[in-house]
GUKE-807493 format. One record per residue (C-alpha): x, z, y; residue number from 1. Coordinates in steps of 0.5 Angstrom, whole numbers, plus 2048, in hexadecimal, padded with zeros to 3 digits. Layout:
N
[rec [X Z Y] NUM]
...
//
This chain:
456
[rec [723 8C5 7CC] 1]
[rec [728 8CA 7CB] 2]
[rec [729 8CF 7D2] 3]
[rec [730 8D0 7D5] 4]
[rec [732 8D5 7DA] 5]
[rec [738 8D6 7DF] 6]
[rec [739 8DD 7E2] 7]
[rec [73F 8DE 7E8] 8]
[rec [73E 8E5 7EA] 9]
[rec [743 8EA 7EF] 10]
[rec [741 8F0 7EA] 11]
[rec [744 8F0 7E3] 12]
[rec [73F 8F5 7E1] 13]
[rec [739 8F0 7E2] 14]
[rec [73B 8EA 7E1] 15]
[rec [73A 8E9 7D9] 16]
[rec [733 8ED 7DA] 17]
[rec [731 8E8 7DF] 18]
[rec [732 8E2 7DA] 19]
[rec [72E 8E7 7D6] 20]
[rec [727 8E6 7DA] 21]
[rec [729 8DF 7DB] 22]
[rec [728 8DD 7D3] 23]
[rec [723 8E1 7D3] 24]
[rec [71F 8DE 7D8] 25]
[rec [722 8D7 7D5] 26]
[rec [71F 8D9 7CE] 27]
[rec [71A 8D4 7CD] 28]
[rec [71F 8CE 7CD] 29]
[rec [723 8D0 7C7] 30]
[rec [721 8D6 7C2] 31]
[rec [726 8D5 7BB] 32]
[rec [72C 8D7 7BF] 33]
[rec [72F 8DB 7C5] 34]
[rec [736 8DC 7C8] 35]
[rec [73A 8DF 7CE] 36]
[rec [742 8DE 7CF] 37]
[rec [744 8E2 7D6] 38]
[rec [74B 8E1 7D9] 39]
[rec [74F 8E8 7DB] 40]
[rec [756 8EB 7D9] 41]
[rec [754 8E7 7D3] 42]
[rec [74F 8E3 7D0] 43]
[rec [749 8E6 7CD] 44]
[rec [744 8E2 7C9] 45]
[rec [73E 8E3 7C5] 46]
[rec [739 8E0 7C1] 47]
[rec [734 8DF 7BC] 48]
[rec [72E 8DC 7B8] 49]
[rec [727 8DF 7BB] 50]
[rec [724 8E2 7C1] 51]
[rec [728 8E4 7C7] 52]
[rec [726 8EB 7C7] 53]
[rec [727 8EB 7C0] 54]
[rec [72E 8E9 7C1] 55]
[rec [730 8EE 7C7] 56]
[rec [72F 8F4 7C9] 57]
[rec [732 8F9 7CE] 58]
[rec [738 8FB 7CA] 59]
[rec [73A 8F3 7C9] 60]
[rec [739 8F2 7D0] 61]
[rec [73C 8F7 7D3] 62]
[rec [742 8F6 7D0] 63]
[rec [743 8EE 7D3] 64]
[rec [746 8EF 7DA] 65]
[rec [749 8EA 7DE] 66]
[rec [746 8E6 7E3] 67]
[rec [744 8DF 7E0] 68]
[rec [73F 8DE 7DA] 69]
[rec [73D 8D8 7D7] 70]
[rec [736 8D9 7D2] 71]
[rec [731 8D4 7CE] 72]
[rec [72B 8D4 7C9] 73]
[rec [72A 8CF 7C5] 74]
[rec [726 8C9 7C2] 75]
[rec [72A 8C6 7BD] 76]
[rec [729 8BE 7BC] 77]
[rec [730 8BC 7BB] 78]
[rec [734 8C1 7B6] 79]
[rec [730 8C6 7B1] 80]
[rec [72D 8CD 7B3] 81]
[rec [733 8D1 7B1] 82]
[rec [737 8D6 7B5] 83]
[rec [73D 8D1 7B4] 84]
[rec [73A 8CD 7BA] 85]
[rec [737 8D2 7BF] 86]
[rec [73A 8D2 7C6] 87]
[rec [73D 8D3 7CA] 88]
[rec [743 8D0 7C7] 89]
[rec [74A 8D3 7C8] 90]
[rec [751 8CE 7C8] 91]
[rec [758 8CF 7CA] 92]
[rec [75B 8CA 7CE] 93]
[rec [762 8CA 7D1] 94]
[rec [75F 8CD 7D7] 95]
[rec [75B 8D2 7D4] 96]
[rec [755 8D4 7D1] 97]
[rec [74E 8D0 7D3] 98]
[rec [746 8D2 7D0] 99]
[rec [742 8CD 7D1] 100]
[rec [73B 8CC 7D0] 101]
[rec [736 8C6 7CF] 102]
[rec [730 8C3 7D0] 103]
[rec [72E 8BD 7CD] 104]
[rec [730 8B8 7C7] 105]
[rec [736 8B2 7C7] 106]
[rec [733 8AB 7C4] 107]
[rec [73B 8A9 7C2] 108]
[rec [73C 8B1 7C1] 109]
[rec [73E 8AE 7B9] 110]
[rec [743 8A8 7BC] 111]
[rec [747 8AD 7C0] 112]
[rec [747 8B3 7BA] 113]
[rec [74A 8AD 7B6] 114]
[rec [74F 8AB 7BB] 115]
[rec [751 8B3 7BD] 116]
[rec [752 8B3 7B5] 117]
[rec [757 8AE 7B4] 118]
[rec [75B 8B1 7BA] 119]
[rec [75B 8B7 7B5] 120]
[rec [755 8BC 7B8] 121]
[rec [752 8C0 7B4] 122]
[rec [74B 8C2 7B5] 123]
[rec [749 8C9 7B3] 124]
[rec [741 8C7 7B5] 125]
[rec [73C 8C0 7B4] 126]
[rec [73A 8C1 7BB] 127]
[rec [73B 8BC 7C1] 128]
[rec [73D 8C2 7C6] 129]
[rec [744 8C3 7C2] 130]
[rec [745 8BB 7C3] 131]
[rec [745 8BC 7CB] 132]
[rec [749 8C2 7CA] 133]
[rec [74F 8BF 7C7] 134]
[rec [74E 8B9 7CB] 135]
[rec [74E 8BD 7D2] 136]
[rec [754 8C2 7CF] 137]
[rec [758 8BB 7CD] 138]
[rec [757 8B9 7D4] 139]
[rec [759 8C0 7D8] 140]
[rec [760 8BF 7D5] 141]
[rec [762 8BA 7DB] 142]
[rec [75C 8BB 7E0] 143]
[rec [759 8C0 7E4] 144]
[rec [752 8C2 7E2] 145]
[rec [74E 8BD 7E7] 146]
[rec [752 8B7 7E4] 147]
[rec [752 8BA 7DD] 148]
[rec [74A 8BA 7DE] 149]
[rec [74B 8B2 7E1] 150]
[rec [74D 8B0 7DA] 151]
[rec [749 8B3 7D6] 152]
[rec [743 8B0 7D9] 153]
[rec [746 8AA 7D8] 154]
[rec [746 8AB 7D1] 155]
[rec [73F 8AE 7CF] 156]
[rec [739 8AB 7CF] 157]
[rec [732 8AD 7CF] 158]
[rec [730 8B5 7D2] 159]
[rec [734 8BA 7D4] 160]
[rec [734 8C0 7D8] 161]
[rec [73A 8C5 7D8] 162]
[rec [73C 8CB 7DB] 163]
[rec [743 8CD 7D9] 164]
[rec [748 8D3 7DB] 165]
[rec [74F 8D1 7DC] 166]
[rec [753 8D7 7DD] 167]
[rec [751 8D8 7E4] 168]
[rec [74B 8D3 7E4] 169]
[rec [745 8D2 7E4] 170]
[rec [742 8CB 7E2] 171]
[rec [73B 8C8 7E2] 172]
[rec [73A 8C0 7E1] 173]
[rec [734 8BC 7E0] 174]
[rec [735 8B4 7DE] 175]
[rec [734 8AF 7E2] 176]
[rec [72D 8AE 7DF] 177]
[rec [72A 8B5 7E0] 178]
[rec [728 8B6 7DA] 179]
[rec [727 8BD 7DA] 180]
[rec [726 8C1 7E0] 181]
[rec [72B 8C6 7E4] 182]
[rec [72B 8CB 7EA] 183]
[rec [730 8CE 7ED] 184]
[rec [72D 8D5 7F0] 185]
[rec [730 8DB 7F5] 186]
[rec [72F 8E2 7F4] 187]
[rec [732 8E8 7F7] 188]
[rec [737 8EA 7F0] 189]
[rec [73A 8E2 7F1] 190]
[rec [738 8DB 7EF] 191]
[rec [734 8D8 7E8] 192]
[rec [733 8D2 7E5] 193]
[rec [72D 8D1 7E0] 194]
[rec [729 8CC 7DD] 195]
[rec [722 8CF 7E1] 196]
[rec [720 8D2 7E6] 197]
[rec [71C 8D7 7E3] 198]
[rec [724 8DA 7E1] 199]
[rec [726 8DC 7E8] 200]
[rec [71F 8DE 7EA] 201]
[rec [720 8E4 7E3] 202]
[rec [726 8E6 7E7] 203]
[rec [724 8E6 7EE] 204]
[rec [728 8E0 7F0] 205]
[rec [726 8DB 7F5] 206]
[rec [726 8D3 7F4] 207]
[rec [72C 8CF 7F6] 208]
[rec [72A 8C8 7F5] 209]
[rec [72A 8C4 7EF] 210]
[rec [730 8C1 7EB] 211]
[rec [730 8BA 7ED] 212]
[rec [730 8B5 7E8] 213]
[rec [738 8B2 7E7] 214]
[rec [73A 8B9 7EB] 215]
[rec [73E 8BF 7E9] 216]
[rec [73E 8C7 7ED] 217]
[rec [744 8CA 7EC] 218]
[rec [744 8D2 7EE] 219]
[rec [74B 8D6 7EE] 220]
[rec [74C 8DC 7F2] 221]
[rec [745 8DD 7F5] 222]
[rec [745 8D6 7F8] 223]
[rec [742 8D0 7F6] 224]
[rec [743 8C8 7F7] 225]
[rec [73F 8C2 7F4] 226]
[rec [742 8BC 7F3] 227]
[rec [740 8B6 7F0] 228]
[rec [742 8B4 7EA] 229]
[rec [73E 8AD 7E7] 230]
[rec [73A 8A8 7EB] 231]
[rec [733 8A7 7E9] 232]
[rec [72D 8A3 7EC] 233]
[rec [727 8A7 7E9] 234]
[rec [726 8AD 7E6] 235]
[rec [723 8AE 7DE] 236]
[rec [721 8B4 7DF] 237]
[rec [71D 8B5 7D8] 238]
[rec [715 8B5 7DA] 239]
[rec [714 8BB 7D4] 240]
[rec [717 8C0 7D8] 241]
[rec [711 8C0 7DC] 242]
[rec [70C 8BE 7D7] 243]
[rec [70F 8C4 7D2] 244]
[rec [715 8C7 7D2] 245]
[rec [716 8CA 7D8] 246]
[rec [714 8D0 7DA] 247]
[rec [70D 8CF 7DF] 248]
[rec [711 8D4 7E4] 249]
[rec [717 8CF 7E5] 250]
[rec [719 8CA 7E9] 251]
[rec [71D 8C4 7E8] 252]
[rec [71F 8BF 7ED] 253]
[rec [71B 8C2 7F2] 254]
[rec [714 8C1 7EE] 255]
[rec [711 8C7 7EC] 256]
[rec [70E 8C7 7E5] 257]
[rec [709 8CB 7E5] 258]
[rec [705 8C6 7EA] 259]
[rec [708 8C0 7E5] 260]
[rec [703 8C3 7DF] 261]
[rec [6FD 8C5 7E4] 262]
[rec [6FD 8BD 7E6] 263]
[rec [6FE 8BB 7DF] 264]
[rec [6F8 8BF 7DD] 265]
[rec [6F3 8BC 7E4] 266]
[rec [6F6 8B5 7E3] 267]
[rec [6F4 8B6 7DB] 268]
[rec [6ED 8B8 7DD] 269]
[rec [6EC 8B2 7E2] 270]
[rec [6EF 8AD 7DC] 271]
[rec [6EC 8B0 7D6] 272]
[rec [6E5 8B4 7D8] 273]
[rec [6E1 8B7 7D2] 274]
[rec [6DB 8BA 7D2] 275]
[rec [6DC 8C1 7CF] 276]
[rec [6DC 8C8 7D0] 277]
[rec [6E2 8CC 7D1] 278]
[rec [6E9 8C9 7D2] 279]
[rec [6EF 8CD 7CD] 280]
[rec [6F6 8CD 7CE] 281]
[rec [6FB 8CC 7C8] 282]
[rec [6FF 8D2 7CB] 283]
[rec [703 8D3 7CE] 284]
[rec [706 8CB 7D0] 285]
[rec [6FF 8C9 7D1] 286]
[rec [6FD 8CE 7D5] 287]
[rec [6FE 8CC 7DC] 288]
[rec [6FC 8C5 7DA] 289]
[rec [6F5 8C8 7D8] 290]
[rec [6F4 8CD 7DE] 291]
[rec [6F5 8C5 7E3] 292]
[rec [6F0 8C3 7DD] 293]
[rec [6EC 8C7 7DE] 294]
[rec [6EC 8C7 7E6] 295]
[rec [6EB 8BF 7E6] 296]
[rec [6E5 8BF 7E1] 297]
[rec [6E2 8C6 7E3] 298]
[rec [6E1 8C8 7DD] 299]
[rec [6E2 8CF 7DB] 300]
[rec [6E9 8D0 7D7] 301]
[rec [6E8 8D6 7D2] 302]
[rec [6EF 8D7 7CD] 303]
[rec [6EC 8D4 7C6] 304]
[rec [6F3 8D7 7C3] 305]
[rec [6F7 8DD 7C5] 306]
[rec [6FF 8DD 7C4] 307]
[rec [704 8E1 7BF] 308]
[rec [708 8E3 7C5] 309]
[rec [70E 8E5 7C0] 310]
[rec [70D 8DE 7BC] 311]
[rec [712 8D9 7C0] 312]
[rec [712 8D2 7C2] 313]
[rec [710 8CE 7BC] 314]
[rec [712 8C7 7BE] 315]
[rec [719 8C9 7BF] 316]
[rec [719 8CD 7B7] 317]
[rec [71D 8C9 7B3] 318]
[rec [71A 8C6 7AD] 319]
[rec [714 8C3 7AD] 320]
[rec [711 8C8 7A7] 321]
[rec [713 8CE 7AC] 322]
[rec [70F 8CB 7B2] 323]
[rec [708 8CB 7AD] 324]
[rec [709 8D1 7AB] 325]
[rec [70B 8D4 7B2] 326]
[rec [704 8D2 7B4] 327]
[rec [700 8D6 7B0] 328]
[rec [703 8DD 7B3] 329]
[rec [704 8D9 7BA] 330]
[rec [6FD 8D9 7BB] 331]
[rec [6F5 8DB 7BA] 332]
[rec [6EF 8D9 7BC] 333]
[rec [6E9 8DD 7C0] 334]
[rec [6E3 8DC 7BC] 335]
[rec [6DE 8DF 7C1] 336]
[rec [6E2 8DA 7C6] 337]
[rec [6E1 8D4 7C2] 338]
[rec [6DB 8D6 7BE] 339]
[rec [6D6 8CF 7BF] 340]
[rec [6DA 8CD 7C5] 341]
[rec [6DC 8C5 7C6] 342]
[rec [6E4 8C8 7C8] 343]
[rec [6E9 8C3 7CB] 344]
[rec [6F0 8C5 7C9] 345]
[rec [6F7 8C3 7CE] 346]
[rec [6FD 8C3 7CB] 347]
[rec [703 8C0 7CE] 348]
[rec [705 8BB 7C9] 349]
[rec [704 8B8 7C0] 350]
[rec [70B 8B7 7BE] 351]
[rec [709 8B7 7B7] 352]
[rec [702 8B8 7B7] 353]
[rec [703 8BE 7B1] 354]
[rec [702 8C3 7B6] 355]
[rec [6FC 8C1 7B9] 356]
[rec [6F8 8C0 7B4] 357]
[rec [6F8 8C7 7B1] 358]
[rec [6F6 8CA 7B9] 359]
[rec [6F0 8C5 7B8] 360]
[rec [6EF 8C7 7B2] 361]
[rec [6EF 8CE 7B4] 362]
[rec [6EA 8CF 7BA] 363]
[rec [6E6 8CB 7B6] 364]
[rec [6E5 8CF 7B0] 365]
[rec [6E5 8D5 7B5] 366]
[rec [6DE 8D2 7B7] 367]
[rec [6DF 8CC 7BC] 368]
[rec [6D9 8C6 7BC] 369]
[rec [6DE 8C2 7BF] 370]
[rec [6E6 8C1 7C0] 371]
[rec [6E8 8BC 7C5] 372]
[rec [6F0 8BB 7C6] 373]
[rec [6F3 8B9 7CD] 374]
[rec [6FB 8B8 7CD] 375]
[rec [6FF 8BA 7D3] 376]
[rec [704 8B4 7D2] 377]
[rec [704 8AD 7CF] 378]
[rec [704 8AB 7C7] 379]
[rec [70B 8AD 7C6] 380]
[rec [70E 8A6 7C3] 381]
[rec [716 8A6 7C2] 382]
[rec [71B 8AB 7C0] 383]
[rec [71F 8AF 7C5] 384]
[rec [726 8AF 7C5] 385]
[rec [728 8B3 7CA] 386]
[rec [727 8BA 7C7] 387]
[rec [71F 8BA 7C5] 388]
[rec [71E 8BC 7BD] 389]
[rec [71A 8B5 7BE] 390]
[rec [71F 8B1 7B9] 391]
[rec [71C 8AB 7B5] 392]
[rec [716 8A7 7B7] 393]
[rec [713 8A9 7B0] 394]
[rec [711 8B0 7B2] 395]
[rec [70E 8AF 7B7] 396]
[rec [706 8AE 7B6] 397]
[rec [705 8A9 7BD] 398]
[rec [70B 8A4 7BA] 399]
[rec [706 8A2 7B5] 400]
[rec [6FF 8A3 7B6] 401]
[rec [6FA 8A2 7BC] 402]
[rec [6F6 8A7 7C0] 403]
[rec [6F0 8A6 7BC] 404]
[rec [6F5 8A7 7B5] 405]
[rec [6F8 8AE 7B8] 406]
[rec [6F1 8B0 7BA] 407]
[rec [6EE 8B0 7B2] 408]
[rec [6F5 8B2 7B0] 409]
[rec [6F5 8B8 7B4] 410]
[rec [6ED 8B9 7B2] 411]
[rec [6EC 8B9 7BA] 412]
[rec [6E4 8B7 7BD] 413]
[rec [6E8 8B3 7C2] 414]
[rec [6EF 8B2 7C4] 415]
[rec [6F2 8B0 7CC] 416]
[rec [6F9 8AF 7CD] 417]
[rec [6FB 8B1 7D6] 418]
[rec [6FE 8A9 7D8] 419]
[rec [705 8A7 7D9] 420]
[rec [703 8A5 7E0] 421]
[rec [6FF 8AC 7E1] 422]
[rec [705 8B0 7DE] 423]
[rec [70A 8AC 7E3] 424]
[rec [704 8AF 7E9] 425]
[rec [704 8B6 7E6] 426]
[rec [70C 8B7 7E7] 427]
[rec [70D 8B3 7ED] 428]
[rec [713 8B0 7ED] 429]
[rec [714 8A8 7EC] 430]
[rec [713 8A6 7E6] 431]
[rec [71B 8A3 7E6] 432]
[rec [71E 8AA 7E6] 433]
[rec [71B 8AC 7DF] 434]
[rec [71D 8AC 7D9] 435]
[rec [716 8A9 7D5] 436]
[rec [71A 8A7 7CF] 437]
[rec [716 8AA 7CA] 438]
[rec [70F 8A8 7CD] 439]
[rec [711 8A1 7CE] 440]
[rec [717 8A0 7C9] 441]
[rec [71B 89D 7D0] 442]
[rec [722 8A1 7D0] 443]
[rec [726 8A2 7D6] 444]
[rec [72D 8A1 7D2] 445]
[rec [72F 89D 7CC] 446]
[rec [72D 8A2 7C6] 447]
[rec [72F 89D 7C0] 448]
[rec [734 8A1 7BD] 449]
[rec [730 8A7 7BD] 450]
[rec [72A 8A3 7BA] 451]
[rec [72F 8A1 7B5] 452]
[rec [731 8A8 7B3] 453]
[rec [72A 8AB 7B2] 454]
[rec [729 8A5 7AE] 455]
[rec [72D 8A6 7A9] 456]
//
């Protein structure tokens, strides 16, 4: 998870505003912090814990002027949720200053923190991001920024996508797996880099292209150039973007999400049919799944639960009590919908299971006859480590359990799960160019340290 977002723009006075409604847009990938850093006479950055419209207004913003800003929302998965780790982060190098804002998570983020310690770094922050940090200010003190980027991916493994400033340079780079998505869009005020394309569309900006896997773009003076930086023989791209942290209006490698989550429904009904008499979303992420559910099996879709629209996302709260108690505010059933009716709920995915049983239990004491439960991905099996708060195998309910188990644990009338053949034809993509690591415990890189690191 986490957002990042990179503004060129000619007009000091926007530039900041226009990192503004990128984050806003992007508020769905992080929610416990946001930041903005914007190069001008001199560097402003501002930061905090919360929402992006709780942390800015008018007056903050107007008073950032420059021509480059660097922003994020974050999801913390390496390093607390504390101030001291929201981003961007700011350096001083001997060239100048750098703000750096990262997606992703480092599986030998605690070796190379280890080995900067005993250079003599000190670490205001337990996250991975001040790691690069340091790493890429030690490699500007004799290369220039695209060498400087060079020897960092030398050193960093796992997922990271960056957008940086350097004094007058604007930055985005992606791994040479393509974790995590970026996309480079054009609009009348300049350039913007972002991790989403519903970002460019909340500024009027239009698409580029993508940031290849292994590839950085550089802007500077209103110009752009991109230049290859890793080899790479396929991508990783995380399937869970399309399955649910990506807004349904995005488009990511040139896939559109929206008709991901339709054929993930239609393939869903064609695998898993129920006899039933309304099908419901889990809202807001199961909803596109159900309306291609739906579709596929005819049968009529009638919302079973309404959302709190001022309640969050609530797999992304930290703390497991957090997210249980977040449920009961986040959303409530419609009686007369559901009233002696066999209902048939979507959702994206079980992670734990908690969360799930509470919405079954819910439709059914609102009066249902029946609660059938179709899953938009597989049983997620394996941790990630590549930036979802997914971290031991023991939280997770399909690491231990069978289907018929998590159905009776979820107090569900029959449990399906969308196959790992059909989620591969839903997205459209090979199944070699996708990171499935948590659903079939196969990782695109080592992750023995990190797997050392969370078992202690």
């Amino acid at each position: 998870m986490c957002g990042v977002v990179g503004v060129y723009c000619e007009n000091e006075d926007l530039t900041s505003k226009i990192a503004f409604f990128s984050l806003y847009s992007l508020q769905h990938r992080g929610q416990e912090s946001a930041g903005i850093s914007v190069f001008g006479d001199y560097i402003h950055i501002h930061k905090g814990m919360g929402l992006v419209n709780e942390i800015f207004d008018s007056r903050k913003l107007d008073g950032m002027k420059g021509k480059i800003a660097v922003g994020h929302v974050r999801y913390s998965t390496t390093g607390e949720s504390r101030v001291e780790n929201a981003q961007p982060l700011l350096v001083k190098t001997r060239q100048g200053a750098m703000a750096i804002a990262h997606n992703g998570n480092l599986v030998n983020y605690g070796s190379l923190r280890r080995a900067l310690e005993r250079e003599g770094s000190v670490f205001v922050s337990d996250s991975d991001t001040e790691v690069i940090a340091k790493l890429m200010a030690k490699e500007m003190i004799s290369n220039d920024p695209v060498n400087a980027i060079v020897n960092l991916s030398g050193q960093i493994k796992g997922s990271y996508t960056l957008v940086f400033a350097f004094n007058d340079l604007l930055v985005g780079f992606r791994d040479s797996h393509g974790f995590k998505p970026l996309i480079l869009g054009e609009g009348d005020f300049g350039y913007i880099i972002a991790s989403e394309s519903c970002a460019l569309d909340a500024v009027g900006a239009e698409i580029v292209r993508d940031v290849k896997p292994g590839e950085a773009v550089i802007v500077k003076d209103g110009g752009i150039e991109f230049i290859k930086i890793e080899e790479f023989d396929r991508s990783s791209l995380c399937v869970f973007e399309y399955i649910y942290f990506a807004r349904p209006d995005s488009v990511i490698d040139g896939v559109s999400v929206y008709d991901v989550r339709q054929r993930i429904g239609r393939i869903l009904a064609r695998e898993s049919p129920v006899e039933a008499d309304i099908v419901s979303p889990v809202p807001d992420s199961g909803t596109t799944s159900a309306i291609g559910f739906s579709k596929e099996s005819g049968m009529e879709y009638l919302e079973a639960l309404i959302k709190n629209r001022y309640v969050g996302r609530t797999f992304i709260l930290p703390g497991q009590s957090v997210r249980e108690l977040s449920v009961k505010i986040k959303m409530n059933a419609i009686s007369k919908n559901v009233e002696g009716k066999r209902v048939v709920l979507i959702d994206d995915s079980i992670v734990r299971g908690t969360t799930s049983r509470k919405i079954v239990d819910m439709v059914r004491n609102a009066g249902a006859k029946e609660v059938h439960f179709r899953v938009g991905s597989p049983p997620i099996i394996s941790p990630c480590y590549f930036g979802i708060d997914m971290s031991t195998r023991d939280e997770l309910i399909a690491s231990s359990k069978t289907v018929e188990e998590i159905r009776k644990e979820i107090n569900a009338d029959s449990l399906a799960y969308l196959s790992l053949d059909g989620l591969i034809e839903a997205v459209g993509k090979k199944k070699e160019d996708l990171c499935l690591a948590c659903l079939t415990a196969r990782y695109p890189v080592d992750v023995s340290e990190a797997m050392q690191c969370r078992s202690c």
